[in-house]
N, C-alpha and C positions, 0 to 999 in steps of 0.2 A: 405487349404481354397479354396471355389470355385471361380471362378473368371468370372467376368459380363462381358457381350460383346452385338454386334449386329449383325444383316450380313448387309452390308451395304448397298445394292440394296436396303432395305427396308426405307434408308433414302435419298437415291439421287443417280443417276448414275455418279454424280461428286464424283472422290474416296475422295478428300478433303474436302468437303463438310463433307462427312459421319463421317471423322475422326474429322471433328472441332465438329461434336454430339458427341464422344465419349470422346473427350475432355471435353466439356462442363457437360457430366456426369458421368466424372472420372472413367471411363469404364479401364476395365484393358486387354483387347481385341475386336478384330475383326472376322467377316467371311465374307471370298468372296465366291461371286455368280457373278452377272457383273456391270459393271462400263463401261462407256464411250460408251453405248450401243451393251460392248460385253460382251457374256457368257462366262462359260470356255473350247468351245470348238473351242473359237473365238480368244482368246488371241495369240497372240505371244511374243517374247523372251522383246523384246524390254518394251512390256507392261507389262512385268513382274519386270524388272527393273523398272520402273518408279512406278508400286504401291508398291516395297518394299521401295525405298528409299522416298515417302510420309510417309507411315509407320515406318518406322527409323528416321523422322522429326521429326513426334510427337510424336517415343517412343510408339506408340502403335502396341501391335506384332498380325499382321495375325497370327492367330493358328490355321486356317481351312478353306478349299474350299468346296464350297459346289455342287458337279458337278452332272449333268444328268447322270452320267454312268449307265448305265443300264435299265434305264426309256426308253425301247423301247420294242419291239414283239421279243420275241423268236427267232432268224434265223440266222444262220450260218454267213450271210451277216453282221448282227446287230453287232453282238459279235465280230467278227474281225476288223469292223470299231471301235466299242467303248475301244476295247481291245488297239486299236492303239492311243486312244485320252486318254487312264488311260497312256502308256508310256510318252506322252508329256505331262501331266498334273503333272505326279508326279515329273518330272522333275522341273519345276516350283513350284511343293511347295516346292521343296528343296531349290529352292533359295528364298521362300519369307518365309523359316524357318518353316514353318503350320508343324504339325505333324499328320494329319486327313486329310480325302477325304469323303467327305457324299457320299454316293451312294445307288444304289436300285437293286431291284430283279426282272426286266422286268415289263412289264404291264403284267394283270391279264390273265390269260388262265389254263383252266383246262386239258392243255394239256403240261405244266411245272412241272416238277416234285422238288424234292428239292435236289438231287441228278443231276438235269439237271445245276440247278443253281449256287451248288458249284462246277462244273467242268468247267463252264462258268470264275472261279472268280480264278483258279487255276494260273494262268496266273499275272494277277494283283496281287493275293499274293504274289507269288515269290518276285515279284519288292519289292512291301512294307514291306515286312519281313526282305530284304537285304537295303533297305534303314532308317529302324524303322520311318517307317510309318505305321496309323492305318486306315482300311477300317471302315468305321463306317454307317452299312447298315440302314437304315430308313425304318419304316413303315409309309405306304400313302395310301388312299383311289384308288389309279387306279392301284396298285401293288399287287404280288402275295403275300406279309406280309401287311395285310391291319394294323392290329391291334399289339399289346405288344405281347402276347401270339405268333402270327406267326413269329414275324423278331428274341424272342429269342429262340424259335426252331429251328431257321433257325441255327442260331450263335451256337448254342449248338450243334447243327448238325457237322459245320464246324470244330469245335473247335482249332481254333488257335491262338494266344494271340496277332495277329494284327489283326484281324478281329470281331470286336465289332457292339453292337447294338447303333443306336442315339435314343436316348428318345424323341418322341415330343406329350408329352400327349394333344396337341391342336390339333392333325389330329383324336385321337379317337373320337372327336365330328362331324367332318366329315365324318366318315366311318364307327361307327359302332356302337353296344349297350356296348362295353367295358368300363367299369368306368376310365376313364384315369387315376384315384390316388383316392382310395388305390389300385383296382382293376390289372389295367395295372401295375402298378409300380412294383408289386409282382412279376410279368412274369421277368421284366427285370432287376430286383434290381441287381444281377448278372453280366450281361454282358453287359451293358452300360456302353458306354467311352466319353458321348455327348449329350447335351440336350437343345431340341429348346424349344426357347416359346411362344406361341400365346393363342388366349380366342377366343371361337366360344358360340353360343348357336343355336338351332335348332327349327324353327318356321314351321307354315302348309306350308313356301313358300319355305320350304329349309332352309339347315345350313349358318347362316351368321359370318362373321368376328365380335368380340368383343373386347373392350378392357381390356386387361389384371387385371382378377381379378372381372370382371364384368360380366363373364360370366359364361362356366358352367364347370369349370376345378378348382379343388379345390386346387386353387395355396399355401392358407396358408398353408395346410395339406400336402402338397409337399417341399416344402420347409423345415417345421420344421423337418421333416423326409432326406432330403438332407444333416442339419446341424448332423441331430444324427446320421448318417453313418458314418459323414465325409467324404464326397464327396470333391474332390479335383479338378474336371474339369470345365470346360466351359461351362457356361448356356449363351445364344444364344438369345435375342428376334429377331423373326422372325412376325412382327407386325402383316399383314397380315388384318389390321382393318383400316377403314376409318372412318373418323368425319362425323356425318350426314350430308346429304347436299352437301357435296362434291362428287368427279366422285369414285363409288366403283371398284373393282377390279374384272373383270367379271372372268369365270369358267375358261377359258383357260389359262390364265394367271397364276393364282392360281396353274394349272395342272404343268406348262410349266415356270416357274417365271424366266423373264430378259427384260432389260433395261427397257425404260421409263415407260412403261405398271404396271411394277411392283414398281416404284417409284414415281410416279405420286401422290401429296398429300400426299406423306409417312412423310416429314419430321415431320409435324403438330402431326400425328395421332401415330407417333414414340414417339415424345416428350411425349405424354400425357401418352403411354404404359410407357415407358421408368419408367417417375416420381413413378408409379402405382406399377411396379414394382421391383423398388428398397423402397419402403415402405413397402411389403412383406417382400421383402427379408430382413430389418431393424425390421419388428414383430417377426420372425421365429426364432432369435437370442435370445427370450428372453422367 
């Protein structure tokens, strides 16, 4: 059975805070991104102790990080710094238990090949194959797998049973004409180990955040199809949407998402995803 979570930046950079939401809506996980207005390239050992043992309080299990690795340019320089913040990262999710690492496939250049990419990734495999950890590459609007179709090529390319694709059918409405579900889903129905959720819809002013269900992602049609697989993983709200009226969440943020920047009005706009989408998820069973 799959099991509901949130990443918690998206409700408070207070790690307690995010866990009393998931309390409150009998969430049966977590993802970290940052808390205390650090990322995870910012943690240390000490903060790693202290958000497992919040999370052992309430009995709610981090099962994934969600890190920048790879969300940078192409360059020798890049790849050995990030290559050194995947050995300290996955050091820490061993001790907060996660079995996943979100990452990505550099920023967009038509001068990256996909053979550049998983030699880049040979390294970090290693670790996570001997730790049974899974890399779980994401497709995003500023990456070289914008869409479905590119991150399971990519993974199909790779082909290793720790290195999977994360589903987040709310970025195809950000980057491209791909139908997020039935359309994308087909590309990755396969090789997904991981799936965010957000609602966008796209106006003459640009793509804007929505709430879950209300926009242009056909979440019931996704769902009912999650239950007829039997999908067993972590679905993820990654809110991403603000109440009218309130401070929205400008581009770079969105691009780049940590601390206040990116929590800022989440809890409100969380709750209301939150409710939206565990009402889905309560139609699609039936």
């Amino acid at each position: 059975m799959m099991r509901l979570g949130v990443i918690t930046d998206e409700v408070s950079q207070d790690f307690r805070e995010a866990l009393e939401f998931a309390k409150k809506f009998e969430l049966d996980c977590v993802e970290l991104r940052s808390a205390w207005e650090k990322g995870p390239f910012d943690y240390i050992c000490e903060d790693i102790i202290k958000l497992k043992a919040i999370s052992d309080e309430y009995g709610i299990p981090i099962t994934a990080v969600s890190s920048p690795i790879f969300k940078c340019d192409y360059n020798a320089e890049n790849i050995m710094s990030h290559q050194e913040h995947f050995k300290r990262l996955l050091e820490y999710v061993c001790i907060l238990g996660a079995n996943k690492i979100r990452c990505f496939d550099f920023i967009k250049s038509d001068n990256v090949t996909r053979d550049m990419i998983i030699e880049a990734y040979q390294i970090p495999y290693e670790l996570c194959e001997k730790a049974g950890v899974t890399i779980a590459i994401e497709s995003e609007p500023t990456t070289n797998s914008s869409c479905c179709r590119d991150i399971a090529e990519l993974v199909r390319a790779f082909n290793k049973p720790y290195f999977k694709a994360l589903y987040d059918p709310g970025n195809n409405i950000y980057c491209t004409e791909e139908i997020p579900y039935p359309d994308g889903f087909e590309f990755i129905k396969d090789v997904f180990c991981h799936v965010h959720i957000k609602d966008a819809v796209r106006t003459p002013g640009g793509t804007i955040g929505e709430c879950v269900g209300k926009g242009s992602v056909n979440y019931d049609g996704l769902f009912k199809r999650l239950h007829t697989i039997g999908y067993d993983g972590d679905v993820m709200l990654e809110t991403h949407y603000r109440i009218p009226g309130t401070v929205k969440i400008d581009d770079a943020t969105l691009a780049n998402p940590k601390g206040s920047a990116i929590s800022e009005n989440g809890y409100e706009a969380s709750c209301i995803c939150m409710e939206q989408l565990k009402e889905i998820v309560k139609r699609s069973m039936y």
